[in-house]
mmCIF file as Biopython writes it, N, C-alpha, C and O atoms, coordinates in Angstrom:
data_model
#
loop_
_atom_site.group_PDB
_atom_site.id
_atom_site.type_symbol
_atom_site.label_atom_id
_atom_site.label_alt_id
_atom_site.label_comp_id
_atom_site.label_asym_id
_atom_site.label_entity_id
_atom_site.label_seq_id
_atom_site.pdbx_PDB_ins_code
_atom_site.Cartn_x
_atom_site.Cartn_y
_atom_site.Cartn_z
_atom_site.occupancy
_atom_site.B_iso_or_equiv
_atom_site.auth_seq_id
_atom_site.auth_asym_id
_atom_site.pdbx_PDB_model_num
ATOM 1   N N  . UNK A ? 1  ? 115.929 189.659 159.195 1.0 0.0 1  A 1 
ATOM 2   C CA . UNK A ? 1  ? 116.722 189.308 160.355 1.0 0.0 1  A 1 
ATOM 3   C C  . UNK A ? 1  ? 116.173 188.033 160.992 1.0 0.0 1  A 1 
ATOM 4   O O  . UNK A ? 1  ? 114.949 187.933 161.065 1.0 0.0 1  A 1 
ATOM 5   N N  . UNK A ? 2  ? 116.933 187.058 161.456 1.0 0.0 2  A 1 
ATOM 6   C CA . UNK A ? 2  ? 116.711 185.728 162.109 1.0 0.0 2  A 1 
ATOM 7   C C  . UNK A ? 2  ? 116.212 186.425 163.268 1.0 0.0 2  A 1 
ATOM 8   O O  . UNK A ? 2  ? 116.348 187.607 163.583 1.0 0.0 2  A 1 
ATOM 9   N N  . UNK A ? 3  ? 115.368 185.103 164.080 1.0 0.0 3  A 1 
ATOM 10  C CA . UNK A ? 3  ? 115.290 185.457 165.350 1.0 0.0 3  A 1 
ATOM 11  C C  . UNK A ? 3  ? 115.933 184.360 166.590 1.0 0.0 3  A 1 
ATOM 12  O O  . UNK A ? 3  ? 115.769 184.058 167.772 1.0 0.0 3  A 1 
ATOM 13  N N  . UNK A ? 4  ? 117.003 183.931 165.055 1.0 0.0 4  A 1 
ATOM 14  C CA . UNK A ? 4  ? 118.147 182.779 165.923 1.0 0.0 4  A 1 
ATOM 15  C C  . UNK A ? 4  ? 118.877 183.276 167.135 1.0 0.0 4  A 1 
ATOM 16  O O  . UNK A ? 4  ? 119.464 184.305 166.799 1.0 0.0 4  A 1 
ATOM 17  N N  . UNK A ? 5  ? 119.076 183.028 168.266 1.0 0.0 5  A 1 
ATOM 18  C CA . UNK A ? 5  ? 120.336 183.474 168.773 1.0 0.0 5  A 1 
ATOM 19  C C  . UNK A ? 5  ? 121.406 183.166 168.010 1.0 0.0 5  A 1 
ATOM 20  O O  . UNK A ? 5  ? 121.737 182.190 167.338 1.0 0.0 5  A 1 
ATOM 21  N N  . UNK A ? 6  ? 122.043 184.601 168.358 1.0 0.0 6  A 1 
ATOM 22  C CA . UNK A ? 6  ? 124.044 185.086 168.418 1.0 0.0 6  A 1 
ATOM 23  C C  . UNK A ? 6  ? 124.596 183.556 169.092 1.0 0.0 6  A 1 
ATOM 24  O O  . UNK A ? 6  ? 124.075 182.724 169.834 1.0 0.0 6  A 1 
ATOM 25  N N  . UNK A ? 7  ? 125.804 183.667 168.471 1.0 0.0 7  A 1 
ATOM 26  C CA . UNK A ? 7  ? 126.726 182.527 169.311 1.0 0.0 7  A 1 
ATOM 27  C C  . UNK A ? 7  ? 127.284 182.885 170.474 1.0 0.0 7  A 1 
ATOM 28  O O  . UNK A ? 7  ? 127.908 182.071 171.155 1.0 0.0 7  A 1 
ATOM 29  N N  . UNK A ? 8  ? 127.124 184.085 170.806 1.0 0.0 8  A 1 
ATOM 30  C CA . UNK A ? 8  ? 127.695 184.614 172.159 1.0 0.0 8  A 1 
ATOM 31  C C  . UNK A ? 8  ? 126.594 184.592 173.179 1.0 0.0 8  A 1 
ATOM 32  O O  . UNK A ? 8  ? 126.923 184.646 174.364 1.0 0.0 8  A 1 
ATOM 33  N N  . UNK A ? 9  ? 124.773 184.487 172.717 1.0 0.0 9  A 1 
ATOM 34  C CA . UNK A ? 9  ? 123.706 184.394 173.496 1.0 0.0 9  A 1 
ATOM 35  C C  . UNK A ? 9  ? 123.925 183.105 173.769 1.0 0.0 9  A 1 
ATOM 36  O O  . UNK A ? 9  ? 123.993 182.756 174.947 1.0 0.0 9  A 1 
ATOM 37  N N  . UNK A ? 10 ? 124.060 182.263 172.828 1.0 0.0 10 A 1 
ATOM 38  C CA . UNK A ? 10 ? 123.943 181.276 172.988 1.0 0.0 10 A 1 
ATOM 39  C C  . UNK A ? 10 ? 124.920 180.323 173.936 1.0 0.0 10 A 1 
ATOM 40  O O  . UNK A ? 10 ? 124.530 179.316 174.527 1.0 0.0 10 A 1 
ATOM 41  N N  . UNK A ? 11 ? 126.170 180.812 173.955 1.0 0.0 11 A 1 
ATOM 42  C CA . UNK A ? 11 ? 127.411 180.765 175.097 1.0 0.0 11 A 1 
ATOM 43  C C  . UNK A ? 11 ? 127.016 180.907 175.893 1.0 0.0 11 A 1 
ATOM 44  O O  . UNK A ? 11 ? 127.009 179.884 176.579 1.0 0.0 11 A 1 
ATOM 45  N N  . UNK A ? 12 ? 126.377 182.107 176.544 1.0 0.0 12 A 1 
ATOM 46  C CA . UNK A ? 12 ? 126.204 182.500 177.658 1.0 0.0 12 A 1 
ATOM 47  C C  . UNK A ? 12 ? 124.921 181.883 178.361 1.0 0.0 12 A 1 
ATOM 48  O O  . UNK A ? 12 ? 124.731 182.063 179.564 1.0 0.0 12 A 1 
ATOM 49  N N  . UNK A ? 13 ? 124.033 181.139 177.558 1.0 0.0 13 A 1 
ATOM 50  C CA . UNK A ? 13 ? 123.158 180.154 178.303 1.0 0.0 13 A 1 
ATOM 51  C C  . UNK A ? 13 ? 124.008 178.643 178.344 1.0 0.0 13 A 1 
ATOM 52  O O  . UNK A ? 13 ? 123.774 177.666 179.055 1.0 0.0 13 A 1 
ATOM 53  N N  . UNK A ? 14 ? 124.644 178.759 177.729 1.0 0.0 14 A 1 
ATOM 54  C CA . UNK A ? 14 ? 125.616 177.346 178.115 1.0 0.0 14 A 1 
ATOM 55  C C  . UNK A ? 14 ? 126.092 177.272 179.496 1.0 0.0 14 A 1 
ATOM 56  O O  . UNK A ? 14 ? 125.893 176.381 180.321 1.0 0.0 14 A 1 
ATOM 57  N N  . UNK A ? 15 ? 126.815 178.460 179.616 1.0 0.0 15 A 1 
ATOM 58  C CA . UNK A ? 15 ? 127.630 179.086 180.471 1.0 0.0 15 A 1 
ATOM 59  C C  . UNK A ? 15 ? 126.859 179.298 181.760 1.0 0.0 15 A 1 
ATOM 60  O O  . UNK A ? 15 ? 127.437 179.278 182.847 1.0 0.0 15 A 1 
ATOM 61  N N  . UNK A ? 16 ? 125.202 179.556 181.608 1.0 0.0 16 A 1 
ATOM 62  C CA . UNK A ? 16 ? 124.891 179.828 183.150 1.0 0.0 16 A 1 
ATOM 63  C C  . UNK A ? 16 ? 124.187 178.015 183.204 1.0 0.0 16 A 1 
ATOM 64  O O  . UNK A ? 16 ? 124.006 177.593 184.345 1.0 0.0 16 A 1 
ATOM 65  N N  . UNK A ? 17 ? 123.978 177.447 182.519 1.0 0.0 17 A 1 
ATOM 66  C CA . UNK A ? 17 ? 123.756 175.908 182.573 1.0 0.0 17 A 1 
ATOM 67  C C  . UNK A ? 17 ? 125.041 175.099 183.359 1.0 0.0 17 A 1 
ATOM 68  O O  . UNK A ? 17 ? 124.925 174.195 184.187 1.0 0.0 17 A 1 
ATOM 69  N N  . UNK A ? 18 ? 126.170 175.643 182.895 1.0 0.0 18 A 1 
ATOM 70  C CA . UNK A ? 18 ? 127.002 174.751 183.627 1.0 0.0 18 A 1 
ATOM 71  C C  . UNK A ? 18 ? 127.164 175.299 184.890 1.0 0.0 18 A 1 
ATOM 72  O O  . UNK A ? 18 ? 127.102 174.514 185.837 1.0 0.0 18 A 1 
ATOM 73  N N  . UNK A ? 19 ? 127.446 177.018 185.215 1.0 0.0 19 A 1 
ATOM 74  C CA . UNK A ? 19 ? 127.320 177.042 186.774 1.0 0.0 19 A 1 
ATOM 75  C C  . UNK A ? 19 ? 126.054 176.648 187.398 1.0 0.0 19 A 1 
ATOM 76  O O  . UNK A ? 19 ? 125.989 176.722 188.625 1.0 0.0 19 A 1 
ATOM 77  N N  . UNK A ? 20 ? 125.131 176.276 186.793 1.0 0.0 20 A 1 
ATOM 78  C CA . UNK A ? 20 ? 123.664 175.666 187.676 1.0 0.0 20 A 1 
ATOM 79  C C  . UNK A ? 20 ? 123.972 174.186 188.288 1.0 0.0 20 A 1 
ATOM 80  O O  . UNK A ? 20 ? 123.710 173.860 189.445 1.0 0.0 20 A 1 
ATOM 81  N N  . UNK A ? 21 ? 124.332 173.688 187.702 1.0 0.0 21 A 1 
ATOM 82  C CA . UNK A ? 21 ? 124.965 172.155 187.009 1.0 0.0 21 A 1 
ATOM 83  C C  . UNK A ? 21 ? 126.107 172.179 188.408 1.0 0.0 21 A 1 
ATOM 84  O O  . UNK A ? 21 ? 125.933 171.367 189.317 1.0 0.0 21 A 1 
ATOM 85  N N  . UNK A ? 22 ? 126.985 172.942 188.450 1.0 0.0 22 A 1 
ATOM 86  C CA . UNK A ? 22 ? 127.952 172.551 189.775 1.0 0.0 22 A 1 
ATOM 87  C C  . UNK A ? 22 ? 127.553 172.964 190.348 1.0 0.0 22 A 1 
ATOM 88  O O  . UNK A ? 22 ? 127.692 172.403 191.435 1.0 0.0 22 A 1 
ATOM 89  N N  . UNK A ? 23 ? 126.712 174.201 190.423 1.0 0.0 23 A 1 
ATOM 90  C CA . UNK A ? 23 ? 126.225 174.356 192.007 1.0 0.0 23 A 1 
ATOM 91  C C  . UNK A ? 23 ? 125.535 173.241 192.961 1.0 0.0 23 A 1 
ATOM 92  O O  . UNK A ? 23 ? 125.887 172.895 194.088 1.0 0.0 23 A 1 
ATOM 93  N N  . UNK A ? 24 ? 124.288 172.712 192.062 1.0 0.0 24 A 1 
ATOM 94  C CA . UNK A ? 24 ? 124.222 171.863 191.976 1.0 0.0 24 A 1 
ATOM 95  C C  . UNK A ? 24 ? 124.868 170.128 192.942 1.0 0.0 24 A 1 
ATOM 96  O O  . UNK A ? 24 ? 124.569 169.592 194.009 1.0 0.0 24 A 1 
ATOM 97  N N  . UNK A ? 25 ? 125.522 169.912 192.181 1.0 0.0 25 A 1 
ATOM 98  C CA . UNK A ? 25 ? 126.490 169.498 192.604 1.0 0.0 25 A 1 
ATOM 99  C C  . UNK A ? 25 ? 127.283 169.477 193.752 1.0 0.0 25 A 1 
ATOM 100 O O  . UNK A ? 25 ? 127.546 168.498 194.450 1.0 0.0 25 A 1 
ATOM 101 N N  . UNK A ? 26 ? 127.677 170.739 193.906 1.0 0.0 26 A 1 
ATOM 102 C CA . UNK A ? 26 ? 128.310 171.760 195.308 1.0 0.0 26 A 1 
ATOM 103 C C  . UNK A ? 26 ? 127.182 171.209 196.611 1.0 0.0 26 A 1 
ATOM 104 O O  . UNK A ? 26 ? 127.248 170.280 197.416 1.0 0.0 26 A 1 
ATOM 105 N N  . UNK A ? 27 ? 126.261 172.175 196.376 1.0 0.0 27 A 1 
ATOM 106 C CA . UNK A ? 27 ? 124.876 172.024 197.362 1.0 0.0 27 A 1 
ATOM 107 C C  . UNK A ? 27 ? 124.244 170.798 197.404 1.0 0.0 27 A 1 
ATOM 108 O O  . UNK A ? 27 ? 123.381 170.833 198.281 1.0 0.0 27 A 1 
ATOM 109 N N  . UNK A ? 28 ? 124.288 169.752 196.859 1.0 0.0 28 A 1 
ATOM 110 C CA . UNK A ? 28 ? 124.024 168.364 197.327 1.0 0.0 28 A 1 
ATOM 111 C C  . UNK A ? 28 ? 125.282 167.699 197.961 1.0 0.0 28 A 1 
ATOM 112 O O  . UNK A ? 28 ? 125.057 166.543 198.318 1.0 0.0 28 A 1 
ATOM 113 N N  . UNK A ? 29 ? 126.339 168.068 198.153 1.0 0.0 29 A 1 
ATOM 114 C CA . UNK A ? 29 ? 127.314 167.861 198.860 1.0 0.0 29 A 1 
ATOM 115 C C  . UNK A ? 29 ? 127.757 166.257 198.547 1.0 0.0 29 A 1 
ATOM 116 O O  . UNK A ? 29 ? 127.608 165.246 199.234 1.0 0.0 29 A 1 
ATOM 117 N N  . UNK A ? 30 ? 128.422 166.477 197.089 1.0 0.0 30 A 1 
ATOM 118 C CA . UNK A ? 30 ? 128.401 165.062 196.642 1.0 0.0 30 A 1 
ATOM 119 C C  . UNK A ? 30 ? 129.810 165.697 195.742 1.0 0.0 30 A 1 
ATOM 120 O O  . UNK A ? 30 ? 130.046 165.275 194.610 1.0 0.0 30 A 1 
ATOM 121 N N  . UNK A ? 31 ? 130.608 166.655 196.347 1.0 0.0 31 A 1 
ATOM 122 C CA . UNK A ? 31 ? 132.000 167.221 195.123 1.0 0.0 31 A 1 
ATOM 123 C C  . UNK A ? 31 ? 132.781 165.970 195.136 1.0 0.0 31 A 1 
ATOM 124 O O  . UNK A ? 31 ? 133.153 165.376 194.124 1.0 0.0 31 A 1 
ATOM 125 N N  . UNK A ? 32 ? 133.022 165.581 196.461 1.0 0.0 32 A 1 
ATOM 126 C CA . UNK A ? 32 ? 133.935 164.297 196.453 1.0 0.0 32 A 1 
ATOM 127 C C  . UNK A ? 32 ? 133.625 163.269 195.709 1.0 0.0 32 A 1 
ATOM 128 O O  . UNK A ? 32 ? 134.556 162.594 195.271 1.0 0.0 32 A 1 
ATOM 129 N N  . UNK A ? 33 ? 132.575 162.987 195.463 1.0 0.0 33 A 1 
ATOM 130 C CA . UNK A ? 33 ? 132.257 161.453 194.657 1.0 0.0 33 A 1 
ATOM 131 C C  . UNK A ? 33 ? 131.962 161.663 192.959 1.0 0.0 33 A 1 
ATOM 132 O O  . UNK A ? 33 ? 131.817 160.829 192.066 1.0 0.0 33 A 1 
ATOM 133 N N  . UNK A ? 34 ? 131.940 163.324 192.943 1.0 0.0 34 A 1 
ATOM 134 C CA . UNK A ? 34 ? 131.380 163.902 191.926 1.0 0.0 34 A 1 
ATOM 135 C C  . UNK A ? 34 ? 132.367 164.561 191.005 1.0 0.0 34 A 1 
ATOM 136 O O  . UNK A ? 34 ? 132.278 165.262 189.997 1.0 0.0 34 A 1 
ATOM 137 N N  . UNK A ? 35 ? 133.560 163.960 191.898 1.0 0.0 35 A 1 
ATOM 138 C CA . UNK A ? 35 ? 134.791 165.485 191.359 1.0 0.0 35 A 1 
ATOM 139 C C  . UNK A ? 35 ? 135.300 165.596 190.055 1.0 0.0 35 A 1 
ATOM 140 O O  . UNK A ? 35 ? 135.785 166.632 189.601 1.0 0.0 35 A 1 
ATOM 141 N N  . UNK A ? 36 ? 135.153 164.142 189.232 1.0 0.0 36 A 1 
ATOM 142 C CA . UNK A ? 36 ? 135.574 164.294 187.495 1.0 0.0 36 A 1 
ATOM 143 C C  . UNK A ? 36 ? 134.321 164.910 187.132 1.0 0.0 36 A 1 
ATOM 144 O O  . UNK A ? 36 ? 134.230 165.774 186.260 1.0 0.0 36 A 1 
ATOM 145 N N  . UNK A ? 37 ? 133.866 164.698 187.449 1.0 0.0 37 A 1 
ATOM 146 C CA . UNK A ? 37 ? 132.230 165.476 186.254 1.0 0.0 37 A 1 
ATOM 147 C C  . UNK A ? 37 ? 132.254 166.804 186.556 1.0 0.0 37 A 1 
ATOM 148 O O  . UNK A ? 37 ? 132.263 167.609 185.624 1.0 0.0 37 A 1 
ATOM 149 N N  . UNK A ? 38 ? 132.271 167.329 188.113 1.0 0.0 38 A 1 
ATOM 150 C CA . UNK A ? 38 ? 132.590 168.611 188.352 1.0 0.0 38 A 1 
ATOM 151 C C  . UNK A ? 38 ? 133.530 169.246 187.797 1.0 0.0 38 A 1 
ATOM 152 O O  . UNK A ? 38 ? 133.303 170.407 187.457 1.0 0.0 38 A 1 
ATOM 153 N N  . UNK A ? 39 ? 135.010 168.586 187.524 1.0 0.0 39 A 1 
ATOM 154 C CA . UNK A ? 39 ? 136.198 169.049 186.725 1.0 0.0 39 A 1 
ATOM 155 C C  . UNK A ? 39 ? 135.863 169.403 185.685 1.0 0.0 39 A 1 
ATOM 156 O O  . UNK A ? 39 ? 136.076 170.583 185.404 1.0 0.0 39 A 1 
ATOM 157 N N  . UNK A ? 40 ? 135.170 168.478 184.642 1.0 0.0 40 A 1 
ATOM 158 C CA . UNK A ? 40 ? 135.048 168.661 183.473 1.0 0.0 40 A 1 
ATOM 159 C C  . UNK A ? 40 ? 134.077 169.583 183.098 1.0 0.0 40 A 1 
ATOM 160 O O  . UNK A ? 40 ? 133.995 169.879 181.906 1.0 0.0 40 A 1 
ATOM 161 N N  . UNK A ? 41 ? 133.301 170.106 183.938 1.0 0.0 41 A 1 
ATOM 162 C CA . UNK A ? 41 ? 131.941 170.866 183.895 1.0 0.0 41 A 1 
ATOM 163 C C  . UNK A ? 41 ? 132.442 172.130 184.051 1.0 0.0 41 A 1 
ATOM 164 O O  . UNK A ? 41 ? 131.883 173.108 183.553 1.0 0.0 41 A 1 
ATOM 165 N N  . UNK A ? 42 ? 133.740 172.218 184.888 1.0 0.0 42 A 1 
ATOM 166 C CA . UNK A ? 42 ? 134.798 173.136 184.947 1.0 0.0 42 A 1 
ATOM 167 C C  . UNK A ? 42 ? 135.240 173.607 184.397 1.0 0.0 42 A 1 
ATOM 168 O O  . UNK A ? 42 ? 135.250 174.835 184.481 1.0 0.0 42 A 1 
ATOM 169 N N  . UNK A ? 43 ? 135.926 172.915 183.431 1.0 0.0 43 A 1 
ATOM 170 C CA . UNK A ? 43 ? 137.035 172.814 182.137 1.0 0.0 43 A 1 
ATOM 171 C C  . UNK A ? 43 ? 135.980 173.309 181.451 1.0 0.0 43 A 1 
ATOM 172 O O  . UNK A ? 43 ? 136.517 174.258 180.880 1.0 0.0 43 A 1 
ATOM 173 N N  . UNK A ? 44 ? 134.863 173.317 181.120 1.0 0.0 44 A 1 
ATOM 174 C CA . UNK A ? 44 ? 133.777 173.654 179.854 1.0 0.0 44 A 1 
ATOM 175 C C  . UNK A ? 44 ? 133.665 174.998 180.039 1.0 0.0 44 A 1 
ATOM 176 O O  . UNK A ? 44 ? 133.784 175.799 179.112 1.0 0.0 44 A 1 
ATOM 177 N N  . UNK A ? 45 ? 133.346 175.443 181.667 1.0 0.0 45 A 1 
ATOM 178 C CA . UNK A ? 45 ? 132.719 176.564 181.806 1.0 0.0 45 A 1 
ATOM 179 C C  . UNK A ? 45 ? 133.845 177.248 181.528 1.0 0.0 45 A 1 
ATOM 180 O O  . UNK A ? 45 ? 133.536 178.214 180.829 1.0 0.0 45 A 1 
ATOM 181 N N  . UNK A ? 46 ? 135.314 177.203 181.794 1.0 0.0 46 A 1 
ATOM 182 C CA . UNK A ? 46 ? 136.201 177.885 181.520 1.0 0.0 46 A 1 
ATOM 183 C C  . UNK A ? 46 ? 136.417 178.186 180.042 1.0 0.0 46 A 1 
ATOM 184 O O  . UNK A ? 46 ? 136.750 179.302 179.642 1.0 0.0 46 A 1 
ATOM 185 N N  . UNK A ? 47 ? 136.160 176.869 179.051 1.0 0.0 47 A 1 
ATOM 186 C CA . UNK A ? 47 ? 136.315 177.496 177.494 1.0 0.0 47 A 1 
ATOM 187 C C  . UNK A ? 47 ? 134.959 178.401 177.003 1.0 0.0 47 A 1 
ATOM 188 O O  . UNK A ? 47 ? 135.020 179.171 176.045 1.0 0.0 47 A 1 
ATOM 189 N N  . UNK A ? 48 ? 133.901 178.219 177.693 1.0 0.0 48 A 1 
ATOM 190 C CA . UNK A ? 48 ? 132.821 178.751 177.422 1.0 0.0 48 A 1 
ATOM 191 C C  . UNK A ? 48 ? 133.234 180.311 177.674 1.0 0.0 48 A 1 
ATOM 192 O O  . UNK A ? 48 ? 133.100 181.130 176.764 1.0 0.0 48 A 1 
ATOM 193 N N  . UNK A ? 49 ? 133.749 180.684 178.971 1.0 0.0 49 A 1 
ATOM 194 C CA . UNK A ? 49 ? 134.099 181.933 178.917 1.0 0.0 49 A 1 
ATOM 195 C C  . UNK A ? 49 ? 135.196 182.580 178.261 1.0 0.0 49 A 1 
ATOM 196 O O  . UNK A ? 49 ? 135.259 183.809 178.226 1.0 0.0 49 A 1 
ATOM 197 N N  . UNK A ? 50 ? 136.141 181.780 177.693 1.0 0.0 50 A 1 
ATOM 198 C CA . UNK A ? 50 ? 137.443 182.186 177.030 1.0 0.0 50 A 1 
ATOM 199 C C  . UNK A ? 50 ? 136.627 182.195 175.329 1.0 0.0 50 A 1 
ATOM 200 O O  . UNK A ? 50 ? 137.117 182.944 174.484 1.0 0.0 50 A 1 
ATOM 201 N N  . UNK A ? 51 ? 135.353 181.291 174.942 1.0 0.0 51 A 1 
ATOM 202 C CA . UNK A ? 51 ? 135.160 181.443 173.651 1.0 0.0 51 A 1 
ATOM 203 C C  . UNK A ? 51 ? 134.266 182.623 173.331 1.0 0.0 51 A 1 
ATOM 204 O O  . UNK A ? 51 ? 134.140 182.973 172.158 1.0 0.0 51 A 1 
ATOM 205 N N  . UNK A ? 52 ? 133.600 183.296 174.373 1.0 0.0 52 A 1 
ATOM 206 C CA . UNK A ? 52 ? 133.113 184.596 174.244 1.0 0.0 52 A 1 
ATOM 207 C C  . UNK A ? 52 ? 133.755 185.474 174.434 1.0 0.0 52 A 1 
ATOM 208 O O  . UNK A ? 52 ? 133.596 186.322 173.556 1.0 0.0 52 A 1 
ATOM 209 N N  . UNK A ? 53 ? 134.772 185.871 175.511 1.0 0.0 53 A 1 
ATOM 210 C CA . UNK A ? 53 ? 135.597 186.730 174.963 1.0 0.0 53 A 1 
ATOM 211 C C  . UNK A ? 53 ? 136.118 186.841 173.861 1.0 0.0 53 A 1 
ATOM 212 O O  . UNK A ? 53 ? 136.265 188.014 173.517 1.0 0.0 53 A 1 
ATOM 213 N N  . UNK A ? 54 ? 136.638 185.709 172.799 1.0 0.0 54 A 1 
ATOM 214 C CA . UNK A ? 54 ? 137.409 185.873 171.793 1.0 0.0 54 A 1 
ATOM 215 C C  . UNK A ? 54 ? 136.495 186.062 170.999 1.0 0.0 54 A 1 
ATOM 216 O O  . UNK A ? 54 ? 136.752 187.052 170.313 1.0 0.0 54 A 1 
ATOM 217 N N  . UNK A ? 55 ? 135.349 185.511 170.690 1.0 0.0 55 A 1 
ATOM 218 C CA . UNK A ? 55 ? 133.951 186.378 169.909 1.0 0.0 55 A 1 
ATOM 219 C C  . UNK A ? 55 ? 133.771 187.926 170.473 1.0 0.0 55 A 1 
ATOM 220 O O  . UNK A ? 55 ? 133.695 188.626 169.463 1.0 0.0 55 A 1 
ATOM 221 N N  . UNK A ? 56 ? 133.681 188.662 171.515 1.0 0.0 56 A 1 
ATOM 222 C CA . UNK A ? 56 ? 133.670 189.821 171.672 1.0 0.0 56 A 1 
ATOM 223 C C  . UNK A ? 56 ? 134.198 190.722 171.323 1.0 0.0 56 A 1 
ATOM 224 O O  . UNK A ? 56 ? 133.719 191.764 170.874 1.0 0.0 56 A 1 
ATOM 225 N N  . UNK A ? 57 ? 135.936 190.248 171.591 1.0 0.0 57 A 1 
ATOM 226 C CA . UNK A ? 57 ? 136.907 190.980 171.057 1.0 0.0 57 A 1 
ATOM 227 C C  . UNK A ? 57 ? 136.732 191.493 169.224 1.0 0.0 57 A 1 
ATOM 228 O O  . UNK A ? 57 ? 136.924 192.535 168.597 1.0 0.0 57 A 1 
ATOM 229 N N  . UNK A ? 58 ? 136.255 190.056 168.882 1.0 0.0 58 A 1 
ATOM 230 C CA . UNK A ? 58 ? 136.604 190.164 167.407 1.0 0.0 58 A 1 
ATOM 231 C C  . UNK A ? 58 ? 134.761 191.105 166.472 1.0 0.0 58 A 1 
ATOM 232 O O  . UNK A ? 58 ? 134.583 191.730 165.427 1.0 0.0 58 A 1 
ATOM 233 N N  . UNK A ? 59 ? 133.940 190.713 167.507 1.0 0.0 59 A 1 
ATOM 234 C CA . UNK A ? 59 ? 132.779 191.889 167.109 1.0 0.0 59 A 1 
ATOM 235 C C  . UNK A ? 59 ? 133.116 193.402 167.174 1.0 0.0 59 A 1 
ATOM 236 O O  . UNK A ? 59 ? 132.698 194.279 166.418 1.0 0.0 59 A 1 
ATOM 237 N N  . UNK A ? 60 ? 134.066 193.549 168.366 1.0 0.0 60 A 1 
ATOM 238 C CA . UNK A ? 60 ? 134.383 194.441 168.908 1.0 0.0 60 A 1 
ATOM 239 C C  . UNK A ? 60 ? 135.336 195.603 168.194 1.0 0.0 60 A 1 
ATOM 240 O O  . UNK A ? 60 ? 135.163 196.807 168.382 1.0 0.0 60 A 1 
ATOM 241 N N  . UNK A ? 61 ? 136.726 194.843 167.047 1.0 0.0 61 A 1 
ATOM 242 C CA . UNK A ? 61 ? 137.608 194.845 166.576 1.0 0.0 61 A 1 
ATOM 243 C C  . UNK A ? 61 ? 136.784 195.342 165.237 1.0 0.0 61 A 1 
ATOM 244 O O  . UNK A ? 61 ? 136.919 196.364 164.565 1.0 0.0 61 A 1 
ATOM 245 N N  . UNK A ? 62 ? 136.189 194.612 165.152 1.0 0.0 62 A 1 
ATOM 246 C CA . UNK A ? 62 ? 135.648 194.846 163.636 1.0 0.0 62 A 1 
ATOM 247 C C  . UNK A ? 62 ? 134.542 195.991 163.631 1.0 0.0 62 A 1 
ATOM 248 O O  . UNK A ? 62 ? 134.372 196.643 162.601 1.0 0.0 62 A 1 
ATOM 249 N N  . UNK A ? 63 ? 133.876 196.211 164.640 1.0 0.0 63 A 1 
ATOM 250 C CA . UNK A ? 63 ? 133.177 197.985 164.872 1.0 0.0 63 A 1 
ATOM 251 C C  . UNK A ? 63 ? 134.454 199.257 164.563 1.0 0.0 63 A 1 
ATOM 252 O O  . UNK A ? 63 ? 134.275 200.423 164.212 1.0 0.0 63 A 1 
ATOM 253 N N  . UNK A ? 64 ? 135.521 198.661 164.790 1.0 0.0 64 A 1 
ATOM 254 C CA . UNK A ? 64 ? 136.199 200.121 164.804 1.0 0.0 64 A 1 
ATOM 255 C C  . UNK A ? 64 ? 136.324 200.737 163.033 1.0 0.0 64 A 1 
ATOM 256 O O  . UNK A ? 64 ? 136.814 201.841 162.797 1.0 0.0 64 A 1 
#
């Protein structure tokens, strides 16, 4: 057995990197000057969570 991370471990440190990343962001009070990078940091965190669900489902699918 590897002692690689899963692609879904590995998502999910993506995933708490980018909410660090806008908070970030948020709490230096810079959204306005900051707001495409925040968008896009957005847009990531959103496929980040839509690409682990669809990895879950399909680990999930395939246990039955």
């Amino acid at each position: 057995m590897s002692d690689q991370p899963s692609v879904v471990d590995t998502l999910r440190v993506v995933r708490e990197f980018l909410r660090l990343a806008r908070k970030a962001v948020v709490d230096a009070r810079h959204i306005e000057a900051m707001i495409e990078i925040d968008t896009l940091m957005q847009i990531a965190q959103v496929e980040t969570d839509r690409q682990i669900a669809v990895l879950e489902r399909a680990a999930g699918s395939s246990k039955i």
